[in-house]
Backbone as XML, in Angstrom:
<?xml version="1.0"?>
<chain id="A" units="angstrom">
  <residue number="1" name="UNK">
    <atom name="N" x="0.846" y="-1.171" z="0.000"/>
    <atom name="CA" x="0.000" y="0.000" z="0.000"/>
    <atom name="C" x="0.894" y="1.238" z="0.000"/>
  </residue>
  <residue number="2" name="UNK">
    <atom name="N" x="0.478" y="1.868" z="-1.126"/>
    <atom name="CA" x="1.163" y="3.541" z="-0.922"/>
    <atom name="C" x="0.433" y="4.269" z="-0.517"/>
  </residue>
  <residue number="3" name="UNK">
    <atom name="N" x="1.182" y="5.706" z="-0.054"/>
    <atom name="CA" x="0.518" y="6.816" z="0.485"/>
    <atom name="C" x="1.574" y="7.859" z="0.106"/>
  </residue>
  <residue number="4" name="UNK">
    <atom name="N" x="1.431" y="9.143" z="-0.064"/>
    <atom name="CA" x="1.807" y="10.193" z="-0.054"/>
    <atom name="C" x="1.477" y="11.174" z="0.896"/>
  </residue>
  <residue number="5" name="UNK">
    <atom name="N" x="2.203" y="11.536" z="1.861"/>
    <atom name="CA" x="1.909" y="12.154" z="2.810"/>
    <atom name="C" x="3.194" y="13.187" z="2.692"/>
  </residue>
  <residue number="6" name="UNK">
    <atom name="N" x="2.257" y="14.692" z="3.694"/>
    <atom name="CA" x="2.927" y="15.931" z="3.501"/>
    <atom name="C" x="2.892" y="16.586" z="4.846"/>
  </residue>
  <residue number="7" name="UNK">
    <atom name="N" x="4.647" y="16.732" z="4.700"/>
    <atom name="CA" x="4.805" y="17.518" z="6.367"/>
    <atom name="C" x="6.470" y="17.694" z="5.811"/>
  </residue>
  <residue number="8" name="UNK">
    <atom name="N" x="6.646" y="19.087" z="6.532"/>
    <atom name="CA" x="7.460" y="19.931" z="6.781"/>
    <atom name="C" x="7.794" y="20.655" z="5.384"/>
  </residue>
  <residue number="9" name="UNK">
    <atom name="N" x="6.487" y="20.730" z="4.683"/>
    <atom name="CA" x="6.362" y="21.946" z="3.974"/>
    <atom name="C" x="6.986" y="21.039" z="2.616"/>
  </residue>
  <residue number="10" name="UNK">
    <atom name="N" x="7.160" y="19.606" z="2.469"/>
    <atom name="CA" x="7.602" y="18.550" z="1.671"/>
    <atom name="C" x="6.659" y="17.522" z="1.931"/>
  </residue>
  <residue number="11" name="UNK">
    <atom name="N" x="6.398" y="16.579" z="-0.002"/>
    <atom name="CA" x="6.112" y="16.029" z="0.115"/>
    <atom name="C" x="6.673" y="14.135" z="0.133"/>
  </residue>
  <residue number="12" name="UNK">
    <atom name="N" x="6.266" y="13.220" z="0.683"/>
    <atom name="CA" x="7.137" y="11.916" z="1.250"/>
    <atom name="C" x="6.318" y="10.910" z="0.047"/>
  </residue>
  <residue number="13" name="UNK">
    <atom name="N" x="6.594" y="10.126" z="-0.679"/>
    <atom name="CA" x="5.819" y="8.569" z="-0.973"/>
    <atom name="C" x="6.555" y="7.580" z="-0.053"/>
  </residue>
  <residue number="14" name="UNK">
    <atom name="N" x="5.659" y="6.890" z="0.604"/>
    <atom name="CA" x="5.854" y="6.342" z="1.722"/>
    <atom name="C" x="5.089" y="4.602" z="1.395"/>
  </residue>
  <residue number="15" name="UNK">
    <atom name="N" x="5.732" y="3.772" z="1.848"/>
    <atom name="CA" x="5.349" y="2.344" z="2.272"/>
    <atom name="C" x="5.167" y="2.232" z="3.500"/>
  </residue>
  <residue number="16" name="UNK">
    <atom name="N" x="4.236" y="0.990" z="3.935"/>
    <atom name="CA" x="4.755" y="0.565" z="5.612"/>
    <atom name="C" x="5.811" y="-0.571" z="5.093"/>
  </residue>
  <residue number="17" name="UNK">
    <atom name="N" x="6.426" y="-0.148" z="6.150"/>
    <atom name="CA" x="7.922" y="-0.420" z="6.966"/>
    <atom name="C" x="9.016" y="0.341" z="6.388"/>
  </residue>
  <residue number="18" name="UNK">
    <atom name="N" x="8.685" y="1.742" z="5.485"/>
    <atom name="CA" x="9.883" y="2.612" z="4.747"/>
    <atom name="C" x="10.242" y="3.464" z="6.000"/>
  </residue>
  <residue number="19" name="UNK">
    <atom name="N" x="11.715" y="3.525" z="5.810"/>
    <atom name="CA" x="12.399" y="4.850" z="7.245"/>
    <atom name="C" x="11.897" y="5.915" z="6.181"/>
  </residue>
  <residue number="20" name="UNK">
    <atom name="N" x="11.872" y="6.931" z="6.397"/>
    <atom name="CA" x="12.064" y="8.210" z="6.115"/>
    <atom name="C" x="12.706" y="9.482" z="7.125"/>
  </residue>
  <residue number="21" name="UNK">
    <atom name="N" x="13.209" y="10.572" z="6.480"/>
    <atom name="CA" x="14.019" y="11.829" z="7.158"/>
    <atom name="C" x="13.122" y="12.958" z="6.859"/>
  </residue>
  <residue number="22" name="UNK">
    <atom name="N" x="12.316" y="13.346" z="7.592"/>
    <atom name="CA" x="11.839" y="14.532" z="8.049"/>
    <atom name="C" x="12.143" y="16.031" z="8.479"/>
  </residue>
  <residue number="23" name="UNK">
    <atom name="N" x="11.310" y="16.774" z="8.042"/>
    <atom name="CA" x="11.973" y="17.883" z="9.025"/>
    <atom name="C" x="11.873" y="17.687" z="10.572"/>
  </residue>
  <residue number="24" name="UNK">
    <atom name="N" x="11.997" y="18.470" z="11.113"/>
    <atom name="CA" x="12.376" y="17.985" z="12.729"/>
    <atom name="C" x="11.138" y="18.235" z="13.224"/>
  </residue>
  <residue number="25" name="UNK">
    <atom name="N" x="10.725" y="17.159" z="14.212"/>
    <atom name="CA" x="9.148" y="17.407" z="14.165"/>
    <atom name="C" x="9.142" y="17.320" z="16.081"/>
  </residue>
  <residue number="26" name="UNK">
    <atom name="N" x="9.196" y="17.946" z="16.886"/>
    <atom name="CA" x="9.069" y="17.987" z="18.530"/>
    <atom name="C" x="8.682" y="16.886" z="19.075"/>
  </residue>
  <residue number="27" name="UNK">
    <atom name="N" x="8.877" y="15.593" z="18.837"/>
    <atom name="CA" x="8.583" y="14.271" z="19.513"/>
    <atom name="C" x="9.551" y="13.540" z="20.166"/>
  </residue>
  <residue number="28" name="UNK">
    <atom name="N" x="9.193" y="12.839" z="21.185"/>
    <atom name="CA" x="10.434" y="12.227" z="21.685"/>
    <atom name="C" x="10.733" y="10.580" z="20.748"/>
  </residue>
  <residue number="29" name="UNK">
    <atom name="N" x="11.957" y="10.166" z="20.828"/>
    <atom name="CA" x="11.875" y="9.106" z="20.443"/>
    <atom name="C" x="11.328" y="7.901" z="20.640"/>
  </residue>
  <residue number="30" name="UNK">
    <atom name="N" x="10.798" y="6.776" z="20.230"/>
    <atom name="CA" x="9.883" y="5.761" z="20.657"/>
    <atom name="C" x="8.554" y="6.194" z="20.627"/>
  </residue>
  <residue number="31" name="UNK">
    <atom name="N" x="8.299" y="7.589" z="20.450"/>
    <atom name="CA" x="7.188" y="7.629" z="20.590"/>
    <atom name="C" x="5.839" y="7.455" z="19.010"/>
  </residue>
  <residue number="32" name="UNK">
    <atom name="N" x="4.546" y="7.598" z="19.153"/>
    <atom name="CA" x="4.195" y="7.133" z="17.645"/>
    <atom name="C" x="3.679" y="8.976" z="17.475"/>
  </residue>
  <residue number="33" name="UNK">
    <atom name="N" x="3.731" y="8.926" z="16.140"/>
    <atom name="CA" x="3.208" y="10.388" z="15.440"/>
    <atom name="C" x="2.450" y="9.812" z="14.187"/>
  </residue>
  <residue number="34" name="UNK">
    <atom name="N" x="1.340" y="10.517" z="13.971"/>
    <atom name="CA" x="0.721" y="10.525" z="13.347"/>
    <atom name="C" x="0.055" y="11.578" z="11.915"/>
  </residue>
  <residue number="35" name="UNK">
    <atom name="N" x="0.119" y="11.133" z="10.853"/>
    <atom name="CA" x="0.259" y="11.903" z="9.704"/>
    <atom name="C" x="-1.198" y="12.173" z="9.509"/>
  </residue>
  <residue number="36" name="UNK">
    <atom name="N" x="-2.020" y="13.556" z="9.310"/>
    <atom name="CA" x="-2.732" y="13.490" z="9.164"/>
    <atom name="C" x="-3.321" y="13.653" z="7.413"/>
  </residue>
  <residue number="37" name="UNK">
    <atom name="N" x="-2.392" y="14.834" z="7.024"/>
    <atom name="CA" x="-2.257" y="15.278" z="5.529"/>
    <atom name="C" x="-1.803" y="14.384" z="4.674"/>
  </residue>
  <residue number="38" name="UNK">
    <atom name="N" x="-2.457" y="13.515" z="3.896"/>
    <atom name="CA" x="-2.284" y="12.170" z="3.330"/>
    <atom name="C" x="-3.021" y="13.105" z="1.368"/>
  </residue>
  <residue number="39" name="UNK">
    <atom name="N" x="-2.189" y="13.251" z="0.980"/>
    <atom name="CA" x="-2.164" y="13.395" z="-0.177"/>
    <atom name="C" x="-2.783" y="12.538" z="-1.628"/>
  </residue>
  <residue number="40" name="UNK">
    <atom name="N" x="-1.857" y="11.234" z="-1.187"/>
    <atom name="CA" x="-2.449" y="9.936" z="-2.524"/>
    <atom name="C" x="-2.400" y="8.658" z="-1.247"/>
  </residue>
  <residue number="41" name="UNK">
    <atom name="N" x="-3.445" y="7.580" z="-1.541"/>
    <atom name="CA" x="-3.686" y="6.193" z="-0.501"/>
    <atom name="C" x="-3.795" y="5.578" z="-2.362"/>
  </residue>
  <residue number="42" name="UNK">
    <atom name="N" x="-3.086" y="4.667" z="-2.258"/>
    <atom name="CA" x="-3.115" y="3.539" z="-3.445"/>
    <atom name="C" x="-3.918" y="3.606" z="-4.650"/>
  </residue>
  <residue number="43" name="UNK">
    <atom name="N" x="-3.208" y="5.057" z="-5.334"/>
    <atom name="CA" x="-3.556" y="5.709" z="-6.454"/>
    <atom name="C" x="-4.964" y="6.065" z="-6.495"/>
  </residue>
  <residue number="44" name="UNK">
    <atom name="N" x="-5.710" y="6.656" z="-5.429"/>
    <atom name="CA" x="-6.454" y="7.607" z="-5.290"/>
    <atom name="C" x="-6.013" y="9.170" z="-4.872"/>
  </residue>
  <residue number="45" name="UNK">
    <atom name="N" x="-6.670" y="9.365" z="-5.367"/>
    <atom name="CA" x="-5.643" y="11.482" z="-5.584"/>
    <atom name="C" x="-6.820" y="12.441" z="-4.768"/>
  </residue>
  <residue number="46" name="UNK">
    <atom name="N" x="-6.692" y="12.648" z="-3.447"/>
    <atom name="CA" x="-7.804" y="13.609" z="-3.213"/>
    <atom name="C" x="-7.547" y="15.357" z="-3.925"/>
  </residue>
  <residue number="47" name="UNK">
    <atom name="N" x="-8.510" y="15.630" z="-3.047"/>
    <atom name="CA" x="-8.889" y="17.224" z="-3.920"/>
    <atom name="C" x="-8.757" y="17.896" z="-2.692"/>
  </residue>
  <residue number="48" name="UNK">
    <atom name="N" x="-7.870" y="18.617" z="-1.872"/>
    <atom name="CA" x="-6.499" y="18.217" z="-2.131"/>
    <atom name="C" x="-5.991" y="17.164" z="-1.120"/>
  </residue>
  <residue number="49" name="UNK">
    <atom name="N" x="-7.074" y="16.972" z="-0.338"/>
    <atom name="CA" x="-6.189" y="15.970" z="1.197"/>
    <atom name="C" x="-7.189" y="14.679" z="0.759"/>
  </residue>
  <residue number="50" name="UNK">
    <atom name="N" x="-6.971" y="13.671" z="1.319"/>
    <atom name="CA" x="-8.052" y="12.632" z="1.453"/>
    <atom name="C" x="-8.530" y="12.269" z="2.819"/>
  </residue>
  <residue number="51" name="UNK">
    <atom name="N" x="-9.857" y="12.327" z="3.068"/>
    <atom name="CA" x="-10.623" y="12.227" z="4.579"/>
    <atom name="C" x="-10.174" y="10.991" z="4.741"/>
  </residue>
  <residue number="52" name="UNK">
    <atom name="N" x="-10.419" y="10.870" z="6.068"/>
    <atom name="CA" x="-10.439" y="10.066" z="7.101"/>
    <atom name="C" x="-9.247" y="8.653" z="6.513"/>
  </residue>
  <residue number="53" name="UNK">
    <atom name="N" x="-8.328" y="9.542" z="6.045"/>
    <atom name="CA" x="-7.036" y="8.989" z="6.040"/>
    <atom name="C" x="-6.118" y="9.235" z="7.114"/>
  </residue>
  <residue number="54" name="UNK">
    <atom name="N" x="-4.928" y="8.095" z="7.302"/>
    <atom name="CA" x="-3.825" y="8.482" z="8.031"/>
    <atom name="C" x="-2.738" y="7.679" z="7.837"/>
  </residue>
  <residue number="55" name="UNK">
    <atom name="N" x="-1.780" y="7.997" z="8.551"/>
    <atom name="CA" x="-0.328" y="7.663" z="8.194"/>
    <atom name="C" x="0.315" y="7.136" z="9.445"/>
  </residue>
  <residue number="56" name="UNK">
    <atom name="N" x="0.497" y="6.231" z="10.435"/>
    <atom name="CA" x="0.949" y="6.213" z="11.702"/>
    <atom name="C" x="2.210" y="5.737" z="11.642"/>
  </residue>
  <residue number="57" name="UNK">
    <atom name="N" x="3.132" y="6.123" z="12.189"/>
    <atom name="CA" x="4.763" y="6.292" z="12.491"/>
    <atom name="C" x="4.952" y="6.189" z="13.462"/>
  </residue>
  <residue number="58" name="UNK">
    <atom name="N" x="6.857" y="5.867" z="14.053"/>
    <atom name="CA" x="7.248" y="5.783" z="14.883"/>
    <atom name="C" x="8.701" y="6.720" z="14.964"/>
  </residue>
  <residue number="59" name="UNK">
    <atom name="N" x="9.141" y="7.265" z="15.633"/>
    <atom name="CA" x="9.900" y="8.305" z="15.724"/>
    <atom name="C" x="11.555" y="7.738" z="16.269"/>
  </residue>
  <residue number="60" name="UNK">
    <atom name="N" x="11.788" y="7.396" z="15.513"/>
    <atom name="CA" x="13.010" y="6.701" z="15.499"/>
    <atom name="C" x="14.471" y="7.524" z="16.059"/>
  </residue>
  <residue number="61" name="UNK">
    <atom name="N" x="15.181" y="8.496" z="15.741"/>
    <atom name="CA" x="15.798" y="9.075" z="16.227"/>
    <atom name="C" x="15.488" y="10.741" z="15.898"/>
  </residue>
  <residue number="62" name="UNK">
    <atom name="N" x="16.567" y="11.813" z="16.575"/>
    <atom name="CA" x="16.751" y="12.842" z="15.890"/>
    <atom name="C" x="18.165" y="13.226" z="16.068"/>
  </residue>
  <residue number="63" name="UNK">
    <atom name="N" x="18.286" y="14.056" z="14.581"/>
    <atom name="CA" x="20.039" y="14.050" z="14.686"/>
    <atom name="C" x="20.092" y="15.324" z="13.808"/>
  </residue>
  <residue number="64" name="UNK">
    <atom name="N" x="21.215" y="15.731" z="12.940"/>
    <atom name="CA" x="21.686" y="17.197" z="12.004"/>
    <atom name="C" x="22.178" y="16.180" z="10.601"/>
  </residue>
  <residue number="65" name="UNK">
    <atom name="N" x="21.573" y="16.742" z="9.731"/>
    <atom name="CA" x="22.618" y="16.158" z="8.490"/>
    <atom name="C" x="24.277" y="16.947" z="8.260"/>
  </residue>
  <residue number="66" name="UNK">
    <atom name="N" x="24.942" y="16.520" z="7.867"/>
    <atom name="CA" x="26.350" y="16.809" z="6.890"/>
    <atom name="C" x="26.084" y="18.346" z="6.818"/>
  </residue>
  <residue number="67" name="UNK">
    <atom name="N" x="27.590" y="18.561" z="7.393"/>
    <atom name="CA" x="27.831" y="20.110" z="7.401"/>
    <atom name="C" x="27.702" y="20.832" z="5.575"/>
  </residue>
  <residue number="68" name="UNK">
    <atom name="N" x="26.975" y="21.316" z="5.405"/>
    <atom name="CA" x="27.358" y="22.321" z="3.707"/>
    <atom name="C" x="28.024" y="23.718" z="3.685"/>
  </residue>
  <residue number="69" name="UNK">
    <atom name="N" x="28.584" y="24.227" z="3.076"/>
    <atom name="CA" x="29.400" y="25.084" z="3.163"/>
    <atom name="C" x="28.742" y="26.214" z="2.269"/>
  </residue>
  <residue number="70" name="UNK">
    <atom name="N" x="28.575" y="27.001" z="2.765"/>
    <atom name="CA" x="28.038" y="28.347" z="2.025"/>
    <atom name="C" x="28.803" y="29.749" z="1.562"/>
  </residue>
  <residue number="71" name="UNK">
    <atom name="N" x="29.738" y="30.041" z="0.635"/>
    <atom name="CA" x="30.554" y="30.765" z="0.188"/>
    <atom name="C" x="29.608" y="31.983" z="-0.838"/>
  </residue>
  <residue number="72" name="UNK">
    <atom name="N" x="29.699" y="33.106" z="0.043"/>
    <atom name="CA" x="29.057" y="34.255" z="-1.003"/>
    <atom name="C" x="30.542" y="34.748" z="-1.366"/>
  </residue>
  <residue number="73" name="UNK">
    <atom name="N" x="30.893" y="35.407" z="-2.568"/>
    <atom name="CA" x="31.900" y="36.212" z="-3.107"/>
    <atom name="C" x="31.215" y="36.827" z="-4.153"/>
  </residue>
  <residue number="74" name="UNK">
    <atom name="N" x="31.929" y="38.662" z="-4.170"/>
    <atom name="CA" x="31.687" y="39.426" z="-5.492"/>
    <atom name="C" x="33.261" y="39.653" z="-5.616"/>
  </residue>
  <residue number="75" name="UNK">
    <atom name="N" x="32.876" y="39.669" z="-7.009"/>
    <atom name="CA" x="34.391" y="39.756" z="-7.456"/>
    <atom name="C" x="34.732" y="41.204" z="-7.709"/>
  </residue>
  <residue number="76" name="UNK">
    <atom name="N" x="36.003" y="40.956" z="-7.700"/>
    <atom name="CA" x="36.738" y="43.098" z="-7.857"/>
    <atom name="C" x="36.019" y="43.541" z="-6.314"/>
  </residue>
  <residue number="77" name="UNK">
    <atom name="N" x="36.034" y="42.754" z="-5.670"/>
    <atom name="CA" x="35.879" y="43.470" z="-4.693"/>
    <atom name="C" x="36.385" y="42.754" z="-3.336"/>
  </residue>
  <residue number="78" name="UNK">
    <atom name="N" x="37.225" y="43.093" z="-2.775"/>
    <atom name="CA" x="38.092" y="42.359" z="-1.609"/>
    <atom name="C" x="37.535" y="41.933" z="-0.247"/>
  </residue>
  <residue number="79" name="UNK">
    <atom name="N" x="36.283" y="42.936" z="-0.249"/>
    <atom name="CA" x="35.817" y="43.138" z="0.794"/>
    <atom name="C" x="34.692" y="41.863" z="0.913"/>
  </residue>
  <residue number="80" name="UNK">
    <atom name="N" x="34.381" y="41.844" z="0.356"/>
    <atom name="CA" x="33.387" y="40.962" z="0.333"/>
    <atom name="C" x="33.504" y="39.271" z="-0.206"/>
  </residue>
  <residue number="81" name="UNK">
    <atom name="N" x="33.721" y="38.903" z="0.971"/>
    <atom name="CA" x="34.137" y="37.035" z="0.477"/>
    <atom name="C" x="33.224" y="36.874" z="1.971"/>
  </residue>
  <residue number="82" name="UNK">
    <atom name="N" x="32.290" y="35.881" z="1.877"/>
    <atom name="CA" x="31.962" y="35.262" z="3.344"/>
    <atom name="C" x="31.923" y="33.939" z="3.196"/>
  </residue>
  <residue number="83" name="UNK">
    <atom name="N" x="32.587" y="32.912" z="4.280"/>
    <atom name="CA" x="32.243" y="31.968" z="4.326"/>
    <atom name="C" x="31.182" y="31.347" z="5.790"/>
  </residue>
  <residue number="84" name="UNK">
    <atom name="N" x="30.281" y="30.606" z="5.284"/>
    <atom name="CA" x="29.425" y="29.688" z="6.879"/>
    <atom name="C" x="28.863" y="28.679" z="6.025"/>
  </residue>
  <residue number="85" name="UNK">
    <atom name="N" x="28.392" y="28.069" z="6.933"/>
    <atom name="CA" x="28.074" y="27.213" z="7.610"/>
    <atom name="C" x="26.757" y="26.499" z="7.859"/>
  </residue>
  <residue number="86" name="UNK">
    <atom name="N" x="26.327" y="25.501" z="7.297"/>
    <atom name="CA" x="24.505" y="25.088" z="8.225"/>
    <atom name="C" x="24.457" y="23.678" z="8.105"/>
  </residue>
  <residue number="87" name="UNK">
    <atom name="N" x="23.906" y="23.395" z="9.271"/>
    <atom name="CA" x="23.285" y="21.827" z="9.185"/>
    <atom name="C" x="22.173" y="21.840" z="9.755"/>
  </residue>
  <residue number="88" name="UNK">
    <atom name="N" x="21.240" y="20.975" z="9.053"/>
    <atom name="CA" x="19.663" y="20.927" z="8.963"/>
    <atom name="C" x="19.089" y="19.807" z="10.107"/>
  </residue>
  <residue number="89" name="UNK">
    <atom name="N" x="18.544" y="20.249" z="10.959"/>
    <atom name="CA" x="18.100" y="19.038" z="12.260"/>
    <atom name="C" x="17.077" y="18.424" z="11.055"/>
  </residue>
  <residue number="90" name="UNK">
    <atom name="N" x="17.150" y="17.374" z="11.165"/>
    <atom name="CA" x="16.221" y="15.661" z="10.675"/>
    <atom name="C" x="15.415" y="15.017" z="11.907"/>
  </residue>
  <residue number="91" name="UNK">
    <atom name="N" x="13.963" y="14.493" z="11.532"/>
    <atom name="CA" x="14.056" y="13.138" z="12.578"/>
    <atom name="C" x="13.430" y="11.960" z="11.227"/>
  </residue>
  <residue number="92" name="UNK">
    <atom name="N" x="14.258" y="10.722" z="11.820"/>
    <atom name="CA" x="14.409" y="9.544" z="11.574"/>
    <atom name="C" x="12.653" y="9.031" z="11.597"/>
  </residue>
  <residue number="93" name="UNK">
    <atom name="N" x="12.339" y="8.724" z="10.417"/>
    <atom name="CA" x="10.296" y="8.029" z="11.108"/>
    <atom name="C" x="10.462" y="6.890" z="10.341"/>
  </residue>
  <residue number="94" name="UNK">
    <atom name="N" x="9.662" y="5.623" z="11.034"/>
    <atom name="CA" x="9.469" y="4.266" z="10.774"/>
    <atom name="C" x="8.124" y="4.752" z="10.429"/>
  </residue>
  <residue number="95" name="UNK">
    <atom name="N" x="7.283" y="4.429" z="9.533"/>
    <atom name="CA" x="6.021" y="3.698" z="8.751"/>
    <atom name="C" x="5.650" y="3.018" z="9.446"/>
  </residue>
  <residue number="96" name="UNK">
    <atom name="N" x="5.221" y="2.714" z="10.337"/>
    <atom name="CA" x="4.060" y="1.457" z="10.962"/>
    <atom name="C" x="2.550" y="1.055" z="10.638"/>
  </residue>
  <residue number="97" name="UNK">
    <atom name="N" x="1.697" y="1.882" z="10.006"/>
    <atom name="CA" x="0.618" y="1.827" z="9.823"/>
    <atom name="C" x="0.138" y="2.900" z="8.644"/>
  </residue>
  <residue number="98" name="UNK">
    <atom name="N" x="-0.413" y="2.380" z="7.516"/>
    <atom name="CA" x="-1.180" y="3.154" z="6.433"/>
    <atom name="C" x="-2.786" y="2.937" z="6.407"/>
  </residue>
  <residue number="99" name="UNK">
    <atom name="N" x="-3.741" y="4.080" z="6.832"/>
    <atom name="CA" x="-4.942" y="3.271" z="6.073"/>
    <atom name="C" x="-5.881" y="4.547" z="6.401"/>
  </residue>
</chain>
């Protein structure tokens, strides 16, 4: 069974038992979260959400992805070179339940 479900402003195609990486969502680990915004259930397409759908998960860890490096420069101009820095908090979700 597929589903398409939408959270953190992205959308997921999802199986049960697929991990997926999320934006960082305030749950503790072990605990279950629940998707309410369910997009597509086994190639049905709502207009735009589908009722009395859901998505139930398990909240597996939370962690930062891989440092990226962000370099602005204008050229002919000395003054201006910056380098930083960002890493994006993730949480880890197990699929446990589609329906």
């Amino acid at each position: 069974m597929n589903a398409i479900i939408k959270t953190g402003g992205k959308q997921y195609l999802v199986n049960e038992g697929s991990i997926i990486y999320v934006e960082k969502i305030d749950t503790e680990p072990g605990k279950k979260i629940v998707f309410d915004e369910v997009l597509m259930l086994d190639g049905k397409i709502g207009n735009p959400l589908i009722t009395n759908a859901k998505v139930e998960g398990e909240v597996l860890k939370h962690g930062k992805q891989r440092k990226i490096r962000i370099f602005k420069y204008t050229q002919k101009s000395r003054a201006s070179r910056r380098n930083q820095g960002h890493r994006q908090p993730y949480t880890k979700v197990e699929i446990k339940k589609i329906g």
